[in-house]
C-alpha positions in Angstrom: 25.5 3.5 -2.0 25.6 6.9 -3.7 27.2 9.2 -5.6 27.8 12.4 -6.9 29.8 12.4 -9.4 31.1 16.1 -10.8 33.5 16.7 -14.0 36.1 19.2 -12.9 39.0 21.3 -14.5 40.3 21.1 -10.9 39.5 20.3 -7.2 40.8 20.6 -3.9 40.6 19.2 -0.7 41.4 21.9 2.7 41.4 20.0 6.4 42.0 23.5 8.6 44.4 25.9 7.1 46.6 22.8 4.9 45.5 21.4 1.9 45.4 17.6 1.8 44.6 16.8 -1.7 44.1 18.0 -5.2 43.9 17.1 -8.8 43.3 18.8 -12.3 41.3 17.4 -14.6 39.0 14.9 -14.1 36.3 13.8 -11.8 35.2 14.6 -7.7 33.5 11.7 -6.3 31.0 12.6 -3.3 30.1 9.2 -1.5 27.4 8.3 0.5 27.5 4.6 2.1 24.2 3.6 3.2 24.2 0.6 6.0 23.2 -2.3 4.1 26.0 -1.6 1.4 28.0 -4.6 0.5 31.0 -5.7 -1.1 28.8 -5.7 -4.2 27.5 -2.2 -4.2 31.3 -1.5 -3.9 32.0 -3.0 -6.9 29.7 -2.0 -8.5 29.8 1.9 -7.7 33.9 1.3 -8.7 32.8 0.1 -12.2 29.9 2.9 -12.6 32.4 5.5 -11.8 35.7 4.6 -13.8 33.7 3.8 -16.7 31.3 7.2 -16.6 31.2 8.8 -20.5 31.4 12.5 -19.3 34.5 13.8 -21.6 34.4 14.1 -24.7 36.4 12.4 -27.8 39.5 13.5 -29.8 37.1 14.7 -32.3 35.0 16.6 -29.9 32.3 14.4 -29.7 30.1 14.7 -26.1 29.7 11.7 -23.8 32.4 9.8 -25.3 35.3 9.3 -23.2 35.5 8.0 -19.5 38.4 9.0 -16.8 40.0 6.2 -17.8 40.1 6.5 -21.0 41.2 10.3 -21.0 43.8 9.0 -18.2 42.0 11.9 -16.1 42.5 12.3 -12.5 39.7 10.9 -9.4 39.7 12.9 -6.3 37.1 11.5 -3.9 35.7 12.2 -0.7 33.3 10.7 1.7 30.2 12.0 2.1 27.7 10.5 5.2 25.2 13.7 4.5 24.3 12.3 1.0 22.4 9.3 2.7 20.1 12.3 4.6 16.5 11.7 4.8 14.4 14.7 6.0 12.1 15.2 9.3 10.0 17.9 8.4 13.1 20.6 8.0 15.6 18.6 10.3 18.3 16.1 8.3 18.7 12.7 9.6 21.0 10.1 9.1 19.9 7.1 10.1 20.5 5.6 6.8 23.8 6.4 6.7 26.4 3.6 7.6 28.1 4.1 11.3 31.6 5.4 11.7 33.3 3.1 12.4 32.1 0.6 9.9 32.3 2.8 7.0 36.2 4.0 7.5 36.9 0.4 6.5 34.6 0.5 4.0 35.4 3.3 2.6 38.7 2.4 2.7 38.4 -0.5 0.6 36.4 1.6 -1.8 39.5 3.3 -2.5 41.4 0.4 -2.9 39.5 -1.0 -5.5 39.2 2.3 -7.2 43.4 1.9 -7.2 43.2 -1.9 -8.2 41.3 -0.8 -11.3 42.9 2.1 -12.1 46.3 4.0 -11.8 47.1 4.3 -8.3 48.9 7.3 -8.5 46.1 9.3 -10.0 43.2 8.6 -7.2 43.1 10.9 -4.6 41.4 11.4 -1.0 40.1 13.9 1.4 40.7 12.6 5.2 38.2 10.5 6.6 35.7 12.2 9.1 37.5 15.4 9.4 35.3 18.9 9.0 36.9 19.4 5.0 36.5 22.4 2.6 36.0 21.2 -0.5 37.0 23.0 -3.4 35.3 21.9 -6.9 35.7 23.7 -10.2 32.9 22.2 -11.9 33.7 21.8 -16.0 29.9 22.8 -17.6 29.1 22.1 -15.0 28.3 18.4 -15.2 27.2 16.8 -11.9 25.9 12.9 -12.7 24.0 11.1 -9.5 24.5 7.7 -9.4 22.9 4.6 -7.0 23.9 1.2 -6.7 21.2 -1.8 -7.1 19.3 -2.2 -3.8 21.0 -5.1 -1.3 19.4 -7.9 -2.0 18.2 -7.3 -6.0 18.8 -10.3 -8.0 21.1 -8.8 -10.3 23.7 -6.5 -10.7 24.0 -7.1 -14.2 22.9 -3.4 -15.7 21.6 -4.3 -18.8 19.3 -7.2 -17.1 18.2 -4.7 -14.3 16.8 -2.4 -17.3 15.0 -5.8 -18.6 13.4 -6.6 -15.5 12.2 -2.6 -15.0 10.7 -2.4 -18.3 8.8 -6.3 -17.4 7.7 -4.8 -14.5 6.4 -1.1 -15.9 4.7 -3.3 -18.6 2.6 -5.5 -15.7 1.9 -2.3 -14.2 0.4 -0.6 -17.3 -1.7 -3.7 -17.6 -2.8 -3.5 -14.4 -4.0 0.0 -14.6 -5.6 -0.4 -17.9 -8.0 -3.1 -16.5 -9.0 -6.5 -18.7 -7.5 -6.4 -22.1 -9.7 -5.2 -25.1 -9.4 -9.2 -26.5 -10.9 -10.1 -22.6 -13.8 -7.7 -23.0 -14.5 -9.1 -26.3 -15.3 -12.5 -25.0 -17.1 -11.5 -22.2 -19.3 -9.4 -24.6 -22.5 -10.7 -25.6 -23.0 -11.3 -29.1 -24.5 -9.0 -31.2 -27.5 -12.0 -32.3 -28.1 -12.6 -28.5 -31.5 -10.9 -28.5 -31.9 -12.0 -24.9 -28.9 -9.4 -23.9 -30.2 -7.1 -21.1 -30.6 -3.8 -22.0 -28.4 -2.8 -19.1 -25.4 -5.4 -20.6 -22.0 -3.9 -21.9 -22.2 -3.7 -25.7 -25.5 -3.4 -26.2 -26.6 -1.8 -29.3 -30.4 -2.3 -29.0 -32.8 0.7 -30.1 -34.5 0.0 -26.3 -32.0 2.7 -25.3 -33.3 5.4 -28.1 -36.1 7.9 -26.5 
């Protein structure tokens, strides 16, 4: 699952000539649901996006404050094209969860959304219909986000970071080759006067013209 996730002063949402939806201030969720998205993507995109620090404090202090906390509004719209991966120039979408599946996901994205927070302050643009979507972006600010791949063995954010920087550090090791402490024993010693000339670490004057 993805998002886009914009900080607005106000945002609309147009379906022909009648406007469906609109807030003031807060955020406009774009959402992509991929087909392998589960119940626990949902969740946790729900969490990522109500808990989001892009406002700032009472004392003006950046990256503070979530929607929640600044009792901001959430207007959100579904968005298939953000799960596009490209064929030369052409956009395709075979990523993208079908139709009729993701209605009822989506609809239960919203749900949760209004389980967690008010109700009365998340808003939607209509499902599948050709929208105009109107977005006054405040900085602008425009935060990505990306739930864990299906199938990762956690969810848990602060253990996914723990297992990224375990695996970074195997692959620096890997790239650096054996470990200076390896190459040391595997060194001949520095008495061994039957070292080859030819050995790694010899010192021997043999190599001096």
């Amino acid at each position: 699952m993805k998002a886009v996730v914009q900080r607005v002063t106000r945002a609309s949402v147009t379906v022909g000539e009648e406007q469906i939806s609109a807030i003031g201030r807060g955020i406009c969720v774009l959402l992509g649901i991929s087909l392998e998205d589960t119940q626990k993507e949902l969740e946790h995109m729900v969490r990522k996006i109500l808990n989001l620090r892009v406002f700032e404090d009472e004392s003006g202090k950046h990256w503070s404050k979530s929607v929640m906390d600044k009792q901001y509004e959430v207007l959100c719209v579904s968005q298939f094209t953000l799960q596009c991966v490209l064929k030369g120039n052409k956009p395709d979408f075979h990523l993208a969860m079908p139709t009729e599946q993701a209605e009822g996901f989506y609809n239960n994205f919203l749900e949760q959304l209004r389980k967690t927070y008010r109700p009365e302050l998340i808003k939607d643009g209509k499902f599948g219909a050709y929208m105009q979507v109107h977005i006054q972006n405040d900085g602008p600010v425009t935060i990505e986000l990306e739930s864990p791949a299906p199938g990762a063995a956690t969810s848990d954010p602060k253990q996914l970071s723990k297992l990224e920087k375990q695996q970074q550090r195997k692959e620096k090791t890997r790239a650096k080759g054996p470990s200076e402490s390896s190459k040391e024993r595997n060194a001949p010693r520095k008495e061994d006067c039957s070292a080859s000339s030819g050995a790694e670490g010899d010192v021997s004057s043999e190599r001096e013209p």
